[in-house]
N, C-alpha and C positions, 0 to 999 in steps of 0.2 A: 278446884272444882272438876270432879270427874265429867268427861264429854265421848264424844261418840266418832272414833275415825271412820272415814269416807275419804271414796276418790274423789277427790276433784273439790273437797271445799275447800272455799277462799274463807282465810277468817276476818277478812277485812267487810266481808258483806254480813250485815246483820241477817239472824234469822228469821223466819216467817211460820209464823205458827198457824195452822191447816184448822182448822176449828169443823171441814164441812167438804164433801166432794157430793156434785149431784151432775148428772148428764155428763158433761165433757169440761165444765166447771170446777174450779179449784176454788173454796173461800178463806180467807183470810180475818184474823179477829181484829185488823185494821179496818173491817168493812169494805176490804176490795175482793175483786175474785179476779181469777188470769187463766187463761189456757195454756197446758201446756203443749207448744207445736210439738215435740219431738214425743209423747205420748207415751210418758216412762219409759225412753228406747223402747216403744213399739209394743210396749203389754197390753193396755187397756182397751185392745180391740172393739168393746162396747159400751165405753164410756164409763161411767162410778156408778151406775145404777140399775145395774140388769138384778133386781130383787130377788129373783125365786133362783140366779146363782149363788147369791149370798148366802138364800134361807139353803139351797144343796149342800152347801159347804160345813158351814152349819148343823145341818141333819145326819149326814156321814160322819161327821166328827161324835156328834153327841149318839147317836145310836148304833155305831160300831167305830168302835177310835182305836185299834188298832186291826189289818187282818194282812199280817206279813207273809209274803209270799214263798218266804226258803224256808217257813216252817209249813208251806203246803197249805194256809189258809188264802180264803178269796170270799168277796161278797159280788154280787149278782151286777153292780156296777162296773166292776174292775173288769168283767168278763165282757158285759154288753160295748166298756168304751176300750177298751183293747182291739174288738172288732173294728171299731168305728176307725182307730188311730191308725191300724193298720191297713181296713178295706178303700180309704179315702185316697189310701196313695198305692195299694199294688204290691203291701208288705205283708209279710205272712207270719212275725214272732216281734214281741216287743219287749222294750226293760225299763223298768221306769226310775226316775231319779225323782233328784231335790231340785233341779235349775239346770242350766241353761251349760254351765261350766262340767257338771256329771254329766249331763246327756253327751255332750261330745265325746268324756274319756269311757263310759261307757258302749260307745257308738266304736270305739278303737280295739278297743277289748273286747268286741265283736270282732273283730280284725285278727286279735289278737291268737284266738279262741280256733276261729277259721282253720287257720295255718297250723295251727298246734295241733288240730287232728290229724291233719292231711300230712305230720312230720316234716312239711317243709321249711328252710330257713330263710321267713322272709320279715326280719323285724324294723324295717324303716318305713319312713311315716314322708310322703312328701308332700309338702306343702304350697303354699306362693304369700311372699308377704309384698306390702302392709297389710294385717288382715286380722282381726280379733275374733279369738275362738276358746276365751274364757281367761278365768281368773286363776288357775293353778299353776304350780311351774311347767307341766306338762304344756296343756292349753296354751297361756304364753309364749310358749318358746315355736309355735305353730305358727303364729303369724307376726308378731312381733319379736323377734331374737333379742335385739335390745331389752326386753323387759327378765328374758331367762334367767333365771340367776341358778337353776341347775342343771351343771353340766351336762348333754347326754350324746350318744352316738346312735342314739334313733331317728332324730328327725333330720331331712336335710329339706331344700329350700329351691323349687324350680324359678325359673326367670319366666315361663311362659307356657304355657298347653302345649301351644306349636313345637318348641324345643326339645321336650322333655327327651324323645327318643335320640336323639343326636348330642345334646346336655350333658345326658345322668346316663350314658349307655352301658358305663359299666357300675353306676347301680341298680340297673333295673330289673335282674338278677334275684333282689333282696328289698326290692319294694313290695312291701305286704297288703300297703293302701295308699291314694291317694284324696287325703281331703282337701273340698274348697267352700270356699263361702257361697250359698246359691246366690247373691249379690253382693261380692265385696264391697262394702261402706265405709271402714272404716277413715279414707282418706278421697270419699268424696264415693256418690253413687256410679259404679263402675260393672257396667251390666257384664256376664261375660257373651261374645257373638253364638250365633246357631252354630257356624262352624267346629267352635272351637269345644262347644259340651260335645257335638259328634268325635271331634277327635280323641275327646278325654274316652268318652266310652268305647271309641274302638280302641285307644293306647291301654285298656284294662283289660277288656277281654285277649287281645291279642296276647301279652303279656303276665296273664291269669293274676293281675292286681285287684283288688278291691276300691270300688269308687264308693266314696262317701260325703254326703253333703253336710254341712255345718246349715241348717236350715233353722237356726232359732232364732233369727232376727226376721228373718224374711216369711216363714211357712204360716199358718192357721191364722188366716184375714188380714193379711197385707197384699193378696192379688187376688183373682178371682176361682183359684183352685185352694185346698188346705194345703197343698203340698207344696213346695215353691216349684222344683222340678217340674211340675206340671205347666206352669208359665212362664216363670224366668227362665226355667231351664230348656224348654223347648220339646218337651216329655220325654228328655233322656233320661230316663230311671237310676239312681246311685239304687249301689248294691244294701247300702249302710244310710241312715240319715238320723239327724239329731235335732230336735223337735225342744221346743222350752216357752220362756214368757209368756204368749196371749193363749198358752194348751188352756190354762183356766182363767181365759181374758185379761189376765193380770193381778188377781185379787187374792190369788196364794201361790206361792213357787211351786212348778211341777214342771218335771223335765222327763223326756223319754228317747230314748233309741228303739229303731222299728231296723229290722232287716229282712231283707225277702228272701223266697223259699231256698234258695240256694247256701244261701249263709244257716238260714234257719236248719235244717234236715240236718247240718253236718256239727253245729253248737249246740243244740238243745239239750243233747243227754250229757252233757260233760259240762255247763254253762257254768261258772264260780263266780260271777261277778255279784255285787249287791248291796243293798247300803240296810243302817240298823231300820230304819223306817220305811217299807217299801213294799206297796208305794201308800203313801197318804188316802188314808182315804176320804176326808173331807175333799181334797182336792180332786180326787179323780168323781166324786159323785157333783163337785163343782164343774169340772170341765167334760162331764155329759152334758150335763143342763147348758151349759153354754155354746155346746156345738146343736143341741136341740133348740135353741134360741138362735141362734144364724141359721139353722134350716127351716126353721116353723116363719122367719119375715124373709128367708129370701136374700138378707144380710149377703154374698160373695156376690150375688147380681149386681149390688148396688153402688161396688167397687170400676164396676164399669159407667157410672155419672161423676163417682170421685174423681177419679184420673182426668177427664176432661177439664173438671172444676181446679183440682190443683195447677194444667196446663195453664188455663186464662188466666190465676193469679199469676204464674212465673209471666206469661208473656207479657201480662199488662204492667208490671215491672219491670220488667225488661225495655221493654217499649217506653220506661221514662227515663229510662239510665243508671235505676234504684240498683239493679242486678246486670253481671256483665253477662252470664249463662246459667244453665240451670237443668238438670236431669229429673225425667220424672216417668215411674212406671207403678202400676197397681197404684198403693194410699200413701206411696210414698215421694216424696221432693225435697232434693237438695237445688241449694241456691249458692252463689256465691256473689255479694256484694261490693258493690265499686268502694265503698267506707269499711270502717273496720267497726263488725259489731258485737262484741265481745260482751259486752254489758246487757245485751239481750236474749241472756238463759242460755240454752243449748246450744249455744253457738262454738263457732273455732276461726276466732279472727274473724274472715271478711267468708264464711258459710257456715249457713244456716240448714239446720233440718226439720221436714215436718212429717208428719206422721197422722193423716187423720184417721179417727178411729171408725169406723162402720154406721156407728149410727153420726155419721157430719150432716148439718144440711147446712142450707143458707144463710142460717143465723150463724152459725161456725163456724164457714167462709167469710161470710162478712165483717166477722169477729177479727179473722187471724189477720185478714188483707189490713187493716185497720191498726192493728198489733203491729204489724209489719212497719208498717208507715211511719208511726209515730216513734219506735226503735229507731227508724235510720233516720229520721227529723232530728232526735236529740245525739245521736253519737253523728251527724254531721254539725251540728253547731257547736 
């Protein structure tokens, strides 16, 4: 029986078939429904039901379905959310992908592009791992080595911000970019300090490197700016940034690379990068409507009642002995638990991640606290 690979399934868990998504809601043809905390790593910024993004998506598809950009076409949307994608964060040229794994190699190959005019030789790439920044071998080999399986002599691998100058002194020569995750997650929420984004931008410019943020977990409705740099990062500007999942709240893949005037002036006439579809345009007339849907309710304001609400679940957890600590900034909360909860979804052992979407209220909170509880009730007994 032909079946479908995926990371991460267990085939020991039966399946569940989705019959139904409405608000923040998942249904099930067993007649149950569940939330999910981790918020398809962080897509569905507005929950399954923001209508008139679906009818967008939709309407771009069916009334101009293709209008590819390296043969010189564009429709009225791609221009107006080009502005948007770039004016929200202080970037002046954009490139758009399929997901979250092009937006990054695309974000590089802005890098790449840079130097290749200016005749200089600077092709390494540095990074800091444990840290996830896609699914190709490139991406891969950026924050997790172990996963690399092809060989290269472009990327190598910093221990620290602090170090890098004293570290990699005599790579630093031939570093062409440094990328980071604007919140490394992958092995627990791990903000980086105010200090240390200072230090990376002054270790760029001093050393005429290119800084670039991996900003597609964290950027457009998971803090209370679009950009993550603007909040996690303390509004230290990357040169380069790479943008993906919630661009169109999650309900079609669209990735993009934005770079500011600097990089832009000197790539634009010679730019070669680009994919057969590009960019989507159901997606990009989807992820207008959804960024005019977060600005017409106000939706980033209201990231500032989330954060609160996600604190007093962790502490009143805490405060029972459910959880031993727990990090939490903008809609985002990891947890880590005194039992091991493995059996309850998104988890990794003994943490949990949650991700609430923008439109959470109380019923949602009270949902997930409740979720929670009853998770560590059965993998404690």
């Amino acid at each position: 029986m032909a079946h479908m690979l995926s990371f991460g399934i267990d085939k020991t868990v039966p399946k569940r078939k989705v019959i139904r998504t409405d608000k923040y809601w998942i249904y099930y043809d067993d007649n149950t429904r569940d939330i999910d905390l981790w918020n398809g790593s962080t897509s569905f910024t507005l929950g399954y039901s923001a209508t008139k993004v679906h009818q967008e998506i939709s309407r771009g598809t069916e009334l101009v379905t293709r209008a590819i950009a390296n043969t010189f076409e564009t429709i009225d949307e791609i221009d107006e959310f080009s502005e948007v994608i770039c004016n929200t964060g202080n970037f002046e040229a954009v490139q758009y992908t399929n997901c979250g794994t092009t937006a990054v190699e695309a974000a590089i190959a802005m890098s790449d592009a840079y130097w290749k005019q200016h005749e200089e030789d600077k092709p390494l790439i540095l990074s800091f791992t444990p840290g996830w920044h896609g699914t190709s071998a490139l991406t891969k080999s950026l924050g997790m080595p172990p996963l690399n399986t092809t060989p290269s002599n472009r990327h190598i691998y910093g221990s620290s911000i602090e170090n890098i100058e004293t570290g990699l002194a005599d790579e630093l020569p031939r570093i062409g970019c440094i990328i980071i995750e604007t919140v490394p997650w992958y092995r627990g929420w791990i903000e980086w300090h105010p200090n240390e984004w200072k230090k990376l931008r002054e270790i760029c410019d001093k050393h005429h490197i290119l800084m670039i943020t991996d900003d597609v977990m964290c950027g457009w409705g998971k803090s209370h700016e679009y950009h993550g740099y603007k909040s996690f990062g303390y509004g230290y500007q990357p040169d380069i940034s790479a943008l993906a999942k919630s661009l169109c709240a999650g309900y079609v893949p669209l990735g993009a690379a934005v770079c500011n005037k600097k990089v832009s002036d000197v790539i634009s006439n010679n730019w070669k990068h680009g994919h057969t579809v590009q960019p989507s345009t159901g997606g990009i007339c989807g992820a207008l409507e959804a960024y005019k849907h977060i600005e017409e309710r106000n939706l980033l304001d209201k990231v500032h009642w989330i954060q609160p609400m996600l604190e007093t679940l962790a502490t009143t957890l805490l405060n029972k002995e459910i959880i031993t600590d727990y990090k939490t900034s903008g809609t985002v909360l990891f947890m880590n638990f005194t039992n091991d909860i493995r059996q309850s979804g998104m988890s990794n052992r003994k943490q949990l991640r949650v991700c609430a979407p923008l439109i959470a209220d109380d019923e949602y909170f009270e949902t997930i606290n409740n979720k929670i509880l009853t998770m560590y009730n059965q993998e404690k007994t």
